[in-house]
C-alpha positions as CSV (number, residue, x, y, z in Angstrom):
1,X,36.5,-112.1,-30.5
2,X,37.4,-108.3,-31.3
3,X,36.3,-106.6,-34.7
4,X,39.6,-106.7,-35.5
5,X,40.0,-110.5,-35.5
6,X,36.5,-110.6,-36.7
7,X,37.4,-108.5,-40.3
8,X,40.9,-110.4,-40.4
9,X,38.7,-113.1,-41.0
10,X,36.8,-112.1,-43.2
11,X,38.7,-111.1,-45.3
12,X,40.8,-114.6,-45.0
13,X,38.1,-115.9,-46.1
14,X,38.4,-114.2,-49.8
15,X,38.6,-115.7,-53.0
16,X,41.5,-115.9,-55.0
17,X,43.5,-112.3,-54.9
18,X,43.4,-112.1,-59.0
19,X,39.7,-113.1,-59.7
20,X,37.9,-113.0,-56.3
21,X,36.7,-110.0,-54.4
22,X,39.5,-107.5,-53.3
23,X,40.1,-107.9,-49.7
24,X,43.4,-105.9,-48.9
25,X,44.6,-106.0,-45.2
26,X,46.2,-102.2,-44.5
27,X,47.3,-103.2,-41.0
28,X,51.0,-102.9,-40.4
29,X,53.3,-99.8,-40.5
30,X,52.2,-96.5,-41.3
31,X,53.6,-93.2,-40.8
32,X,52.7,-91.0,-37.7
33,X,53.1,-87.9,-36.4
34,X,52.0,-85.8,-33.6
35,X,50.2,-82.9,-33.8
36,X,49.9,-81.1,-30.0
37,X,50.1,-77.6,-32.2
38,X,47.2,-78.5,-33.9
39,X,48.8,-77.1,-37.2
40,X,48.5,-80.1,-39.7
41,X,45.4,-78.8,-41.3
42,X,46.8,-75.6,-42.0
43,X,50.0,-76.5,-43.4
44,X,48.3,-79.5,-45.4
45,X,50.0,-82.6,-44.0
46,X,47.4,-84.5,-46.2
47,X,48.7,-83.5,-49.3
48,X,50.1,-86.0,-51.8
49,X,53.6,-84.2,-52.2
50,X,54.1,-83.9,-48.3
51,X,57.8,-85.4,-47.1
52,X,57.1,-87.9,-44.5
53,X,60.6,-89.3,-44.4
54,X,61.3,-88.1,-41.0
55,X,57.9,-89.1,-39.7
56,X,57.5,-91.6,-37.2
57,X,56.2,-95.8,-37.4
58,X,53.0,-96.4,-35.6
59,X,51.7,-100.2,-36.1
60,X,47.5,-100.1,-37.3
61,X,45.6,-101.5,-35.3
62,X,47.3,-100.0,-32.6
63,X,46.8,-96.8,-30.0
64,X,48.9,-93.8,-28.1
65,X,48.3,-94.8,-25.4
66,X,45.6,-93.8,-21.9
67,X,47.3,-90.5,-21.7
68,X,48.2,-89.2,-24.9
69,X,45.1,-86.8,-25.4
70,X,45.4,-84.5,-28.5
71,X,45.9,-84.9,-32.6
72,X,47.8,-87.1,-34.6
73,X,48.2,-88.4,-38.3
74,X,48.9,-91.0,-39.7
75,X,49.8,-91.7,-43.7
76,X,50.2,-94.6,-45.9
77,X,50.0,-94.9,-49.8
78,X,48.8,-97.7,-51.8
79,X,48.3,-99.1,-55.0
80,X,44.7,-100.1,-56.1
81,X,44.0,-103.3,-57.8
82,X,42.7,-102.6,-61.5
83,X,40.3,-104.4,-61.2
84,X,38.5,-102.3,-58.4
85,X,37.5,-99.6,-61.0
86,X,35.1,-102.1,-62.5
87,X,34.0,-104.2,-59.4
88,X,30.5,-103.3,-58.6
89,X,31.2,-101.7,-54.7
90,X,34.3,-101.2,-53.8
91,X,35.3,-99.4,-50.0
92,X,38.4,-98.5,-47.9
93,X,37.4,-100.0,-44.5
94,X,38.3,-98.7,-40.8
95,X,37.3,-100.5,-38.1
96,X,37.3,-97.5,-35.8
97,X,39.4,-94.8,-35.0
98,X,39.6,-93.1,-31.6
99,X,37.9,-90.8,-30.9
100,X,37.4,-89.2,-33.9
101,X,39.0,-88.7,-38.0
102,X,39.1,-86.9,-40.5
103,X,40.2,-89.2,-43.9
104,X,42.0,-87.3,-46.2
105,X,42.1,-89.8,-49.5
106,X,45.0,-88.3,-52.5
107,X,44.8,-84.8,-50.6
108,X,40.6,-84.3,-50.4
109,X,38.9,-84.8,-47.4
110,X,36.5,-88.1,-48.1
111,X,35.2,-89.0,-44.5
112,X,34.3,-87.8,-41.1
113,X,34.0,-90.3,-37.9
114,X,32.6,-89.0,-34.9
115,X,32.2,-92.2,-33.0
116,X,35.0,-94.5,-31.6
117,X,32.9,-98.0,-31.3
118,X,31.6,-97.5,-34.9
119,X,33.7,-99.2,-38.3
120,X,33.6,-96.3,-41.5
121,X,34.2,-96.6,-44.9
122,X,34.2,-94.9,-48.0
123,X,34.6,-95.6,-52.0
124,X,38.0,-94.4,-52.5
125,X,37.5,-94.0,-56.7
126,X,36.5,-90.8,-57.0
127,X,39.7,-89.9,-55.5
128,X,41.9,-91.3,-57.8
129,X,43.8,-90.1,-60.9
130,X,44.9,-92.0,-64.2
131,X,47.0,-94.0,-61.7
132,X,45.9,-96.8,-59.2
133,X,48.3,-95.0,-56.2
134,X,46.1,-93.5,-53.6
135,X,47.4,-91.6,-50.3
136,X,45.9,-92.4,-47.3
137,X,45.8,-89.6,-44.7
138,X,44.1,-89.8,-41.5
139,X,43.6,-87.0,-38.9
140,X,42.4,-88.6,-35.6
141,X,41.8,-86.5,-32.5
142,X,42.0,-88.1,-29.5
143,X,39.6,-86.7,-26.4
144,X,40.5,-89.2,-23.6
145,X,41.7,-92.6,-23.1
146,X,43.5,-94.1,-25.5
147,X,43.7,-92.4,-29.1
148,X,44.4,-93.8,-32.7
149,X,43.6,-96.2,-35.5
150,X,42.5,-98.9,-33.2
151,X,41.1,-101.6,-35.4
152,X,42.0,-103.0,-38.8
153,X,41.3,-101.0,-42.0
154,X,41.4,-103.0,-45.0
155,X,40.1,-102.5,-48.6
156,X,36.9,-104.8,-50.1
157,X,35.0,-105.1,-52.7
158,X,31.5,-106.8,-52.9
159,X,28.7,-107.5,-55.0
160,X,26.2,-105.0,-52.7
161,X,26.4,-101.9,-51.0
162,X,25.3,-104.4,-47.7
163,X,27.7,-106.9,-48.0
164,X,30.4,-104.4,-48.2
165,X,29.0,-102.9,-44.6
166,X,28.8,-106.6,-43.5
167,X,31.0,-108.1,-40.3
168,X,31.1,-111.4,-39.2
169,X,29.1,-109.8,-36.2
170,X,26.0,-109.3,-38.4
171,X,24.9,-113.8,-38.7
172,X,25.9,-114.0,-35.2
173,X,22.8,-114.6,-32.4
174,X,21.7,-112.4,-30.1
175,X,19.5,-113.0,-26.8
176,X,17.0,-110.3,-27.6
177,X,16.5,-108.7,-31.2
178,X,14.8,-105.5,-32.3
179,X,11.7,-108.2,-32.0
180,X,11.2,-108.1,-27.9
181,X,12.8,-104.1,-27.7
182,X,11.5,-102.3,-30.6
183,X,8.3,-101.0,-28.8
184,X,10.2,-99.0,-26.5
185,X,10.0,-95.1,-25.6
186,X,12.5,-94.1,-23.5
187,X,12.5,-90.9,-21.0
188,X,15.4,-89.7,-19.6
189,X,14.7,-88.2,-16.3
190,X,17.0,-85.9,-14.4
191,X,14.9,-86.0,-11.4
192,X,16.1,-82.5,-9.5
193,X,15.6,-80.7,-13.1
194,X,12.2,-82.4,-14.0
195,X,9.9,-80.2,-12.1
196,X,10.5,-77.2,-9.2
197,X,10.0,-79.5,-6.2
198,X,13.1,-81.7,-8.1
199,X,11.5,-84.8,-6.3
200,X,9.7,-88.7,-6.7
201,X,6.6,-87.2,-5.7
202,X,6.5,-84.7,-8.2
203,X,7.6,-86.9,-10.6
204,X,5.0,-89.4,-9.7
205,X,2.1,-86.6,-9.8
206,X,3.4,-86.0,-14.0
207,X,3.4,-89.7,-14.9
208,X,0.0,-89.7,-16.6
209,X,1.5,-86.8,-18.8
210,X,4.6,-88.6,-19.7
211,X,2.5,-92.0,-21.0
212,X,0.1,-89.4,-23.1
213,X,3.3,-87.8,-24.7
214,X,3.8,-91.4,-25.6
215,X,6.4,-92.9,-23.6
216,X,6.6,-96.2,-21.8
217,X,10.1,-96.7,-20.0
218,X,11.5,-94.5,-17.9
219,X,15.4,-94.0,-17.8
220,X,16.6,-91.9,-14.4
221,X,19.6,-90.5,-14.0
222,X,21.5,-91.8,-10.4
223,X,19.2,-91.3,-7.6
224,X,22.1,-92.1,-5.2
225,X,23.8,-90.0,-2.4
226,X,26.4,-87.2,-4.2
227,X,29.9,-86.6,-2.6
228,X,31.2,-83.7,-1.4
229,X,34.9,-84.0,-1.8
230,X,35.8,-82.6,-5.2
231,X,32.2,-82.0,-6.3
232,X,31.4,-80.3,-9.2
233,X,29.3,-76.9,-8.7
234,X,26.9,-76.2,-5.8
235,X,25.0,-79.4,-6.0
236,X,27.6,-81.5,-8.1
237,X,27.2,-84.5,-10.3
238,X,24.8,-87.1,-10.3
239,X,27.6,-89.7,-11.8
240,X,29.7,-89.1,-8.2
241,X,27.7,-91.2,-5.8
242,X,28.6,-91.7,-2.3
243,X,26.4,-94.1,-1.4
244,X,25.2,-96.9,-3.7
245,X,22.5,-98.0,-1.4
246,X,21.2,-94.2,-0.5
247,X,18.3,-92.2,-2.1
248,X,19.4,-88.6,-1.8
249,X,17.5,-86.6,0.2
250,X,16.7,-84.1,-2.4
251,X,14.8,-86.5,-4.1
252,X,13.1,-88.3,-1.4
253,X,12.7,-91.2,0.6
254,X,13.1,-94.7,0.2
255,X,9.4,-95.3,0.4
256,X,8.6,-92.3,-1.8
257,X,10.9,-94.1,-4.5
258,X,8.9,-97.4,-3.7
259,X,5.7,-95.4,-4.4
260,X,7.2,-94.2,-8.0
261,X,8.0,-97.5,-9.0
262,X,4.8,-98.9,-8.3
263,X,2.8,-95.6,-9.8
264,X,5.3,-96.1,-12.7
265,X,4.0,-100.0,-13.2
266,X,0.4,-99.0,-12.9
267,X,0.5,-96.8,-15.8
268,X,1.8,-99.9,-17.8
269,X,5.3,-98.2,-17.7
270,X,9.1,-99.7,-17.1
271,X,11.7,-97.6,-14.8
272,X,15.2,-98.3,-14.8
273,X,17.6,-96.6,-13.0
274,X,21.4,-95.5,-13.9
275,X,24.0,-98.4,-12.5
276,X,27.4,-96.5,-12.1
277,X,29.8,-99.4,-11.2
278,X,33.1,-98.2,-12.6
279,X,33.8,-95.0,-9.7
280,X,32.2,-93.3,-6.6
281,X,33.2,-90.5,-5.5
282,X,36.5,-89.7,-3.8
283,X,34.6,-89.6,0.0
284,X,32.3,-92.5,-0.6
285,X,31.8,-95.4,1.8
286,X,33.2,-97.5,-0.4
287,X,36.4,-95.8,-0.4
288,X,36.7,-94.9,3.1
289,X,35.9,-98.4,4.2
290,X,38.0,-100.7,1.8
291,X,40.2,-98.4,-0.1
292,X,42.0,-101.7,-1.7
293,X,39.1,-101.7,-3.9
294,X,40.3,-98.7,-6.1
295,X,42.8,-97.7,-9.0
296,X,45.4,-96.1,-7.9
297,X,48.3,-93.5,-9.6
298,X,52.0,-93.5,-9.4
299,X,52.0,-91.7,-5.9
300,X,49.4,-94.4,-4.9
301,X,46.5,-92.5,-4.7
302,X,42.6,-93.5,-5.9
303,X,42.5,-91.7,-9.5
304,X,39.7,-91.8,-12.5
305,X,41.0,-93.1,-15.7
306,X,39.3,-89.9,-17.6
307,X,41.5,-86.8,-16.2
308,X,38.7,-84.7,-17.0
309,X,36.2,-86.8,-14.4
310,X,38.2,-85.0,-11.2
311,X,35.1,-85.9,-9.0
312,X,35.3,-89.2,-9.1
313,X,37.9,-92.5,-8.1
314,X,38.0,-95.3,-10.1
315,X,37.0,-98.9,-9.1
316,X,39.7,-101.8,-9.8
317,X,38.2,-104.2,-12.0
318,X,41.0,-106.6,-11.2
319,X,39.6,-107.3,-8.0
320,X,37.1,-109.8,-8.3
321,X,35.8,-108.7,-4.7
322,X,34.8,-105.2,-6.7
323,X,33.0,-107.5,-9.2
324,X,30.9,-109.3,-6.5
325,X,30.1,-106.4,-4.5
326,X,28.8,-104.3,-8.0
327,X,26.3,-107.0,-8.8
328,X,25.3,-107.2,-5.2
329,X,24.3,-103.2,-5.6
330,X,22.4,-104.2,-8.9
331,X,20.6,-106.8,-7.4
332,X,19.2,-104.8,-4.4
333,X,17.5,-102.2,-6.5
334,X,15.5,-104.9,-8.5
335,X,14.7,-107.0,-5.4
336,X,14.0,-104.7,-3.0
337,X,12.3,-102.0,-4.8
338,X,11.3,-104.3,-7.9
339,X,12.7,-102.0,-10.9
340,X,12.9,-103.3,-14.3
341,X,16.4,-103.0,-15.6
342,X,19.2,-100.3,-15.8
343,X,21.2,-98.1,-18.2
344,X,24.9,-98.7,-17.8
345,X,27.5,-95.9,-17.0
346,X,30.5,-96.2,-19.3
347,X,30.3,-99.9,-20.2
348,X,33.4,-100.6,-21.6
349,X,35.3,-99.4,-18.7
350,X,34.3,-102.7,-16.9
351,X,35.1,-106.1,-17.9
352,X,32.5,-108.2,-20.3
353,X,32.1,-110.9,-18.1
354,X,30.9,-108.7,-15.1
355,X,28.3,-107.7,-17.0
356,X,27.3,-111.4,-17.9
357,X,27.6,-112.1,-14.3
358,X,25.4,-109.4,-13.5
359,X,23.0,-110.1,-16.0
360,X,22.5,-113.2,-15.3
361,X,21.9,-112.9,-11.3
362,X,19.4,-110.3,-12.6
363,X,17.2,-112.4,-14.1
364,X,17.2,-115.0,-11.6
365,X,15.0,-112.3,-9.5
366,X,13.3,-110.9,-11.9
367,X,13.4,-111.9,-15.9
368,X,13.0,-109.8,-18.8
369,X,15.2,-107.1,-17.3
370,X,15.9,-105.0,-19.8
371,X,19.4,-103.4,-19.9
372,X,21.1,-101.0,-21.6
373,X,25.0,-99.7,-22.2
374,X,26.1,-96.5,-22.5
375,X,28.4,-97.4,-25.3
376,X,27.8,-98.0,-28.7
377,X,30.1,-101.2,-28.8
378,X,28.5,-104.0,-30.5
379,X,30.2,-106.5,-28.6
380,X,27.3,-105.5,-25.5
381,X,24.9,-107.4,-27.7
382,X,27.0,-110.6,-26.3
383,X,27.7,-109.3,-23.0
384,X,24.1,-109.0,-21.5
385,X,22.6,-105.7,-23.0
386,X,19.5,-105.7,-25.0
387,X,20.6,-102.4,-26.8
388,X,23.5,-100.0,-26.8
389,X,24.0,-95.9,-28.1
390,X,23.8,-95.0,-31.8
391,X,26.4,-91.7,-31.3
392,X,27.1,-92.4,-35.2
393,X,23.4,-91.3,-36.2
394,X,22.8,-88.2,-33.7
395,X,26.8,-87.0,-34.3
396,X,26.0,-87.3,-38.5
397,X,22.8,-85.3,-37.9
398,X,24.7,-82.5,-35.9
399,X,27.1,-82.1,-38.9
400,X,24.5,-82.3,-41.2
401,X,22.8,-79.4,-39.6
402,X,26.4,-77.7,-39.2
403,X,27.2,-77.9,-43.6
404,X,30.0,-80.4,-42.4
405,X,27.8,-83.6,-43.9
406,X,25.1,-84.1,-46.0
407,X,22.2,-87.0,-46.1
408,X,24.7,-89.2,-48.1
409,X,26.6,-89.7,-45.2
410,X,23.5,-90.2,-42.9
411,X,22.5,-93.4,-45.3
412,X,26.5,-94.4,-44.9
413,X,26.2,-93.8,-41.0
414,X,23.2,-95.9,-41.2
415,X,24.0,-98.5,-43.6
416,X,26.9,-98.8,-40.9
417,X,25.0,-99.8,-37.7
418,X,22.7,-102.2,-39.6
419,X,25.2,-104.2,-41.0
420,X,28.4,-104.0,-38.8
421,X,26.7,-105.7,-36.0
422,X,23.9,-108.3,-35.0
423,X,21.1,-108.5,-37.0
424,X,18.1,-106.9,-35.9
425,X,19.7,-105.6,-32.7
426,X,19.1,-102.1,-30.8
427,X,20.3,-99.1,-30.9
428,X,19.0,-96.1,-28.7
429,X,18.1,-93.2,-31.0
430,X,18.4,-89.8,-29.4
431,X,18.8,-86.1,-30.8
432,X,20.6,-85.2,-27.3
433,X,21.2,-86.3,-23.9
434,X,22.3,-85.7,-20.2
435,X,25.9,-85.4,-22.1
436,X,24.9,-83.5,-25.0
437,X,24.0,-79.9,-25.8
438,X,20.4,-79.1,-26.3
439,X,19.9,-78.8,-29.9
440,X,17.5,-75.9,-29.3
441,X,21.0,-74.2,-28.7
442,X,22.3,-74.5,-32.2
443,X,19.6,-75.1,-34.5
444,X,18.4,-72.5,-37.2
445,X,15.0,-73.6,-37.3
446,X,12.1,-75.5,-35.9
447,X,12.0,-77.8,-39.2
448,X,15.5,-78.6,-38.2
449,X,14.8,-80.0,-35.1
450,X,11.8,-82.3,-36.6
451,X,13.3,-83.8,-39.5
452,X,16.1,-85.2,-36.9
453,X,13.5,-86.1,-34.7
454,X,11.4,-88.0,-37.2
455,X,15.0,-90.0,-37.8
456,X,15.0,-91.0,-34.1
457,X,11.3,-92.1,-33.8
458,X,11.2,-93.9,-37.7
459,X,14.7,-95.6,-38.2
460,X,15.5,-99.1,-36.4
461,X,16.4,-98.9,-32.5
462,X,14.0,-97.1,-29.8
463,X,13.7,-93.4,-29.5
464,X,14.7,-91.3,-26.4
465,X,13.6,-88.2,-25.5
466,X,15.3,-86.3,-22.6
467,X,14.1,-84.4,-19.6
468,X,12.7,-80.9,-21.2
469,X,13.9,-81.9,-25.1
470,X,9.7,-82.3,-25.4
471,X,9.3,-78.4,-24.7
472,X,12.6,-77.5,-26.7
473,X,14.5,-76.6,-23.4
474,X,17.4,-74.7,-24.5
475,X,19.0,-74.2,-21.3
476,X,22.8,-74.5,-21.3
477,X,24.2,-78.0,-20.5
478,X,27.1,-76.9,-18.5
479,X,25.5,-74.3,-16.6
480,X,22.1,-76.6,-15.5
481,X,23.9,-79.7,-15.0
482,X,25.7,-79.6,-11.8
483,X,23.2,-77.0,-9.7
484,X,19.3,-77.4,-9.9
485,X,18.1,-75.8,-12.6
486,X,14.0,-77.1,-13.1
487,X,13.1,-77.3,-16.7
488,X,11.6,-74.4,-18.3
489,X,8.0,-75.8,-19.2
490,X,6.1,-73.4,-21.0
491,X,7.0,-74.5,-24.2
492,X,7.2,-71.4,-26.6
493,X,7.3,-73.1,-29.3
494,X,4.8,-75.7,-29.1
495,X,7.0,-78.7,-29.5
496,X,4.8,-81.2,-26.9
497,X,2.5,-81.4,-29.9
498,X,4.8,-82.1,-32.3
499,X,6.9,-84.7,-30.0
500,X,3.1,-86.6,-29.2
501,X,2.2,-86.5,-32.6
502,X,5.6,-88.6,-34.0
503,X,5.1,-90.8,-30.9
504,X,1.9,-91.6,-31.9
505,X,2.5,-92.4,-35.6
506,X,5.5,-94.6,-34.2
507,X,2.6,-96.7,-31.7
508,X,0.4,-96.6,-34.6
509,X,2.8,-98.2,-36.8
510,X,4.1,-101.5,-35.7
511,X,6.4,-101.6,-38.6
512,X,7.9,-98.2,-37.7
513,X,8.9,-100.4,-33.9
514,X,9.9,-104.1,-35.1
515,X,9.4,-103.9,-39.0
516,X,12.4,-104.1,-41.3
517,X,14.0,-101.6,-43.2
518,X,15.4,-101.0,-47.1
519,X,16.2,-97.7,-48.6
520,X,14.8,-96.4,-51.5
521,X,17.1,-94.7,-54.2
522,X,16.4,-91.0,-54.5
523,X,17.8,-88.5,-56.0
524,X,19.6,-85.1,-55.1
525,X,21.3,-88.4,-52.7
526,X,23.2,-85.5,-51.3
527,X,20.0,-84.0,-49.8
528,X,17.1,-86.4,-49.3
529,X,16.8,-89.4,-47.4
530,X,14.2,-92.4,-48.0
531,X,13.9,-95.7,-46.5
532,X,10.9,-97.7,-45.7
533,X,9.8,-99.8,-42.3
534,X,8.0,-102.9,-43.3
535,X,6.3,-106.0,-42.0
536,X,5.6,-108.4,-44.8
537,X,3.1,-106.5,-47.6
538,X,2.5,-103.4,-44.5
539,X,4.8,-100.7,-45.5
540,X,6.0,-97.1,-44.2
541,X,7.2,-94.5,-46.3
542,X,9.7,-91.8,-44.4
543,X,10.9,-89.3,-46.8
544,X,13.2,-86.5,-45.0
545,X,14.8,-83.1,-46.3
546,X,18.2,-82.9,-44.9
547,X,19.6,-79.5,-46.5
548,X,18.6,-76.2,-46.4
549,X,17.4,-76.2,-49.9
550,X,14.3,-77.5,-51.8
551,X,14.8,-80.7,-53.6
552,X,12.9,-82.4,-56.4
553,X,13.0,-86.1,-55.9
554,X,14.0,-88.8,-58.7
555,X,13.6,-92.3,-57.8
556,X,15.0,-95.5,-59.3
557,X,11.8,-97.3,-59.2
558,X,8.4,-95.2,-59.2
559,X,6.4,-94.7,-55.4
560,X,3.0,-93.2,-55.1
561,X,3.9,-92.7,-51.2
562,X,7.2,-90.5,-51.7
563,X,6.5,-86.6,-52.9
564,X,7.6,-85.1,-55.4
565,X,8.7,-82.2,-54.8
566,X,10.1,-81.2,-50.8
567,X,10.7,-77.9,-48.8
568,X,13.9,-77.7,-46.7
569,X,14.0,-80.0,-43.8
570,X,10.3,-81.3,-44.0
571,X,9.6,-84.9,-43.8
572,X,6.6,-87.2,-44.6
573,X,5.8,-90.4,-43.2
574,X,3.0,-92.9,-45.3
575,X,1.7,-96.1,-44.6
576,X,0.2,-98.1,-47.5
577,X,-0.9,-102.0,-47.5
């Protein structure tokens, strides 16, 4: 069942419209217009006054379509029950918009989203006037695939901040909970970057130095055979494989990779390896040898869904035959060179019950497999994966850091993915990525980069740290992805220690890996953030600076283990018991 039909439900499922909790369905016609000038925040189509006779009807939920990259808006007005100025929470609810949006509520911007797969909401009452009529204005930017207002948007009320937050998703069982994942470290290898020889053996040789840093599963990036046709710079993309059953040869051998695997299991660590099902490149064997397995365009050639991925075809998931021969791949890497699970290329580009399919022939060789989708839809929690991406958490800490957000909408961000999906599921934490800019690049200050680090190793889900982000390689991603560019090491300014350290307190701390989580009220909310891990009366205390300024912290209720007074961007973490 989609989110959609999961918050229709819901809200079904109200009490009586006049007494009850408010539970307004906003789905229907709204008005739309394009944008491809990009002029709508200059001329303030937000504004209350605005004409939008002329305007367009686009149905919510609802999208542009695969092709329509670019801006568009959409506007509806509404009248507010009276009695949501006295209900206890009250929120204007999107289920997602894609990719991201800017909500503009009676002409003031109230909200950013950042991530497609993740719901957002927002207490519209500080936005009204004497009046219960509120204008609705969204902004969404669309960056490939389909673009819009995508899932239902609806307005509740509730007795808690949580319940508001709350989707049907959240009672629903998992297979694996934050219980059998939670003591995860992940490491992102790029392989050719990770050292100057860019091979296994080299990477084998630095194993002992990854486990002391503090890590225990290694995630690396494709290890396959890369095209020529199309490819991207001199040595091209990892993510355009020729060969699904090939090692490159820059890397290695098939026996060296044998040899990493088992060096990797006698330190006591996990390797997975990146599955990239949904294309190959455009002179792989697949395509050269049955070319009815592929997507094709109007002309009837193999074409990617994502213009922008010009190095790759796609796979045609309508083709059960593609299906079969997918989990075939998957299953060869675990039996014949006994790996222990995979992280997913673009999940939702392939259908839900391939992954189960997959999933479950995985475990037939070898269980406990753990799994992981590049996506942060919480639907994977039902579709095989034991944890998916938290973009919500590392795109709110980027506009933090940029004046665009402040810790307010961190503890909305995060309030978000604890209670808009399974309880106690996984979420990978990351402060960047093989797809992300280094934050060395655009961070003002070392503090900077810790406080967000401390959210990634201390907040529910498991931390990842990416090939160099321990030595705060600032290296441009563009320019280092698709040539060999090995990782400057030298570490200038001594962030190993740092990164070891927070590992460290995070093994320490069981609670800080499996333990649950509440927030505790502090005040400037604007700037501070504190929440606390716990397992039963075993508690940790992280208290984190998000602004540039000091802050003098007020709580609701008083706590020995929360400082008074903090400099900008430093954190604390303390256990008591």
């Amino acid at each position: 069942m989609s989110l959609h039909a999961l918050l229709m439900m819901f809200c079904l499922m109200s009490a009586n419209a006049d007494t009850g909790p408010i539970s307004l369905i906003l789905d229907g016609d709204w008005k739309f217009r394009r944008d491809p000038q990009n002029v709508g925040l200059k001329e303030n189509w937000q504004r209350t006054d605005l004409d939008d006779s002329s305007w367009d009807i686009m149905k919510v939920p609802g999208d542009w379509g695969k092709d329509a990259d670019g801006v568009g808006w959409y506007r509806k007005r509404i009248t507010v029950p009276e009695r949501a100025r006295t209900a206890a929470n009250v929120a204007l609810l999107f289920g997602s918009a894609d990719d991201r949006a800017e909500l503009f509520l009676n002409g003031r911007l109230a909200r950013r989203s950042r991530s497609w797969s993740t719901p957002f909401l927002v207490d519209p009452r500080p936005f009204m006037g004497a009046d219960d009529s509120l204008l609705i204005a969204v902004r969404v930017e669309d960056i490939g695939g389909p673009g819009g207002i995508v899932e239902s948007v609806s307005l509740r009320s509730a007795d808690t901040l949580e319940d508001l937050y709350k989707t049907p998703l959240y009672d629903q069982r998992i297979p694996h909970t934050l219980d059998d994942t939670g003591g995860i470290v992940l490491y992102s290898v790029y392989t050719r970057n990770f050292s100057q020889e860019g091979t296994f053996n080299a990477l084998r040789a630095r194993l002992p130095e990854l486990k002391a840093l503090g890590v225990n599963t290694l995630w690396l990036l494709p290890i396959h055979e890369i095209g020529i046709e199309k490819r991207k710079g001199p040595d091209g993309s990892p993510y355009a494989i020729k060969d699904y059953y090939s090692i490159s040869h820059d890397l290695g051998t098939k026996e060296d990779f044998k040899a990493l695997v088992k060096a990797t299991h006698d330190q006591g660590m996990k390797i997975l390896i990146d599955s990239v099902m949904n294309h190959t490149s455009p002179d792989s064997t697949w395509a050269a040898e049955h070319p009815e397995w592929f997507s094709r365009d109007e002309q009837g050639k193999p074409k990617p869904d994502v213009a922008e991925w010009s190095d790759v075809v796609d796979l045609d998931w309508n083709n059960k035959v593609v299906w079969e021969e997918a989990t075939k791949v998957m299953e060869y890497w675990v039996r014949e060179f006994d790996i222990d699970g995979y992280r997913c290329d673009v999940a939702d580009m392939m259908p839900a019950a391939f992954w189960l399919q997959a999933r479950a022939r995985l475990d037939a060789i070898k269980p406990g497999i753990v799994m992981l989708a590049e996506s942060g839809n919480s639907s994977h929690f039902f579709n095989g994966f034991d944890i998916i991406y938290s973009d919500g958490v590392r795109d709110v800490m980027h506009e933090i850091v940029n004046g665009n957000a402040t810790a307010d909408d961190m503890r909305q961000e995060i309030y978000n993915q604890l209670y808009s999906q399974p309880r106690r599921s996984t979420r990978m934490l990351f402060v960047e990525n093989h797809d992300k800019p280094r934050v060395m690049n655009f961070l003002k200050s070392r503090a900077q980069v810790e406080a967000l680090a401390v959210l990634t190793a201390t907040l529910p889900g498991v931390p990842l740290v990416y090939t160099g982000t321990e030595v705060g390689a600032n290296a441009d991603r563009d320019a280092t992805f698709f040539v060999k560019s090995p990782v400057d090491w030298s570490d200038p300014q001594q962030m190993r220690p740092f990164w070891g350290d927070l590992l460290a307190r995070r093994a320490k701390h069981r609670a800080l890996q499996t333990g649950e989580f509440r927030f505790v009220e502090a005040e400037p909310a604007d700037r501070v953030l504190v929440y606390e891990r716990f397992i039963g009366n075993y508690v940790v205390t992280i208290s984190v600076n998000l602004s540039n300024e000091p802050a003098t912290l007020k709580l609701k209720k008083p706590n020995p283990e929360v400082p008074n007074t903090m400099l900008p961007w430093e954190w604390k973490i303390n256990a008591s018991h």
